[in-house]
C-alpha positions as CSV (number, residue, x, y, z in Angstrom):
1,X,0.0,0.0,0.0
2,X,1.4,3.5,-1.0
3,X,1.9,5.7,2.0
4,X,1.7,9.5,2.4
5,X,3.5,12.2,4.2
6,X,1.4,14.2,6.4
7,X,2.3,17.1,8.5
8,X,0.2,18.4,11.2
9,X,0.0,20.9,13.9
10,X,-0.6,20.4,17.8
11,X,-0.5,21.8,20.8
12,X,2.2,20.9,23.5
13,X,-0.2,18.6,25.6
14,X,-1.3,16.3,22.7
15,X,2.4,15.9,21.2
16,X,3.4,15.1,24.9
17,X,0.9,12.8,25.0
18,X,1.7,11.0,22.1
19,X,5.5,11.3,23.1
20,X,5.0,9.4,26.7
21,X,2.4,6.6,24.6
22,X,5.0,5.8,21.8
23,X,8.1,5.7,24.3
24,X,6.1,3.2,26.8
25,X,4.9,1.0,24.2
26,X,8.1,1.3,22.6
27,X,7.3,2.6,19.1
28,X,7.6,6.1,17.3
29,X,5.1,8.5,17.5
30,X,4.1,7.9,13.7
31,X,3.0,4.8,14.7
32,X,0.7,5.7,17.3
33,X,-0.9,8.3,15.3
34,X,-1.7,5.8,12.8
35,X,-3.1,3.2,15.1
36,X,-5.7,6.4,16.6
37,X,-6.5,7.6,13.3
38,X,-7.4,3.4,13.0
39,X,-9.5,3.7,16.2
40,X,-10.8,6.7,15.5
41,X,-12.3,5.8,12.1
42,X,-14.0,2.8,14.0
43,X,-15.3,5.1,17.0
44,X,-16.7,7.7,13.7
45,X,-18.5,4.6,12.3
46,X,-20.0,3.5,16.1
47,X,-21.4,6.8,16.2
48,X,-22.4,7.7,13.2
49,X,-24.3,3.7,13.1
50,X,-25.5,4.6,16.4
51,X,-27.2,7.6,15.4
52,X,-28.1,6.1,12.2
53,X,-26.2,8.3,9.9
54,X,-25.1,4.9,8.7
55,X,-25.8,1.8,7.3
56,X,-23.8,-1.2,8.5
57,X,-22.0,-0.6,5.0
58,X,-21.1,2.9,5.3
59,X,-20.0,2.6,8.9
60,X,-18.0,-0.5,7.8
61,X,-16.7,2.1,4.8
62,X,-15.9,4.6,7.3
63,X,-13.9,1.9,9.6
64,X,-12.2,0.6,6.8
65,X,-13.1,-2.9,7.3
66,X,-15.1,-5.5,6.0
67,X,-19.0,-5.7,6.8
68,X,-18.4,-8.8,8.3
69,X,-15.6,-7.6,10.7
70,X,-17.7,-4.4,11.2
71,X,-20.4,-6.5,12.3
72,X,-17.8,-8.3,15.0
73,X,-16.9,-4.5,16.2
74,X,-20.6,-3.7,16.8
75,X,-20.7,-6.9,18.7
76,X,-17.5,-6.2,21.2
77,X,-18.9,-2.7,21.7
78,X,-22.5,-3.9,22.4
79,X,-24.2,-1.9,19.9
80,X,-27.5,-2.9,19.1
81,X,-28.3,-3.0,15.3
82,X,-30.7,-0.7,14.3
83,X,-32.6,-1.9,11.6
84,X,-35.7,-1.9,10.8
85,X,-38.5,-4.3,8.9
86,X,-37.5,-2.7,5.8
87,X,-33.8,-3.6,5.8
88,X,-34.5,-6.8,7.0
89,X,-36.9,-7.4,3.4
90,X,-33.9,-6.3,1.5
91,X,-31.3,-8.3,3.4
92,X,-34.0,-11.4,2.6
93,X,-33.9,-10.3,-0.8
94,X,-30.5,-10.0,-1.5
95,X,-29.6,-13.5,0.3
96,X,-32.3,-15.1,-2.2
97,X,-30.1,-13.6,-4.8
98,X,-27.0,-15.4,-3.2
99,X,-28.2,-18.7,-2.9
């Protein structure tokens, strides 16, 4: 995968922060930013599901996983799917079209 170079701005308290994380676990600070902006993207797709701003597939877009993996994530953080009769006819529907 192709990587980028990004350079931000932050105050004192965050870069300290990220500082102390990446020297406890051992790793650089690039690192750690990368595995928040990771988490992040899943907690974005959590809330935007929760307040159904998004389908399972969006949020799973948003996370940058897999629908099936999404659907795991839901799981560990006990959200409750929010569908409705509606998307359960068109998840019958497009399972008819599987099989």
């Amino acid at each position: 995968m192709a990587t980028k170079t990004l350079s931000i701005r932050m105050n004192d308290k965050d870069y300290r922060f990220l500082s102390e994380l990446a020297e406890e676990e051992r790793e650089d600070v690039s690192k750690k930013v990368r595995e928040l902006v990771d988490l992040g993207r899943v907690m974005l797709a959590i809330e935007k599901y929760k307040k159904s701003e998004a389908s399972v597939e969006k949020a799973a877009r948003i996370a940058g996983v897999s629908i099936s993996k999404m659907l795991e994530i839901f799981r560990e953080h006990g959200v409750e799917a929010n569908l409705d009769y509606e998307d359960y006819k068109k998840g019958l529907k497009s399972l008819g079209k599987v099989w």
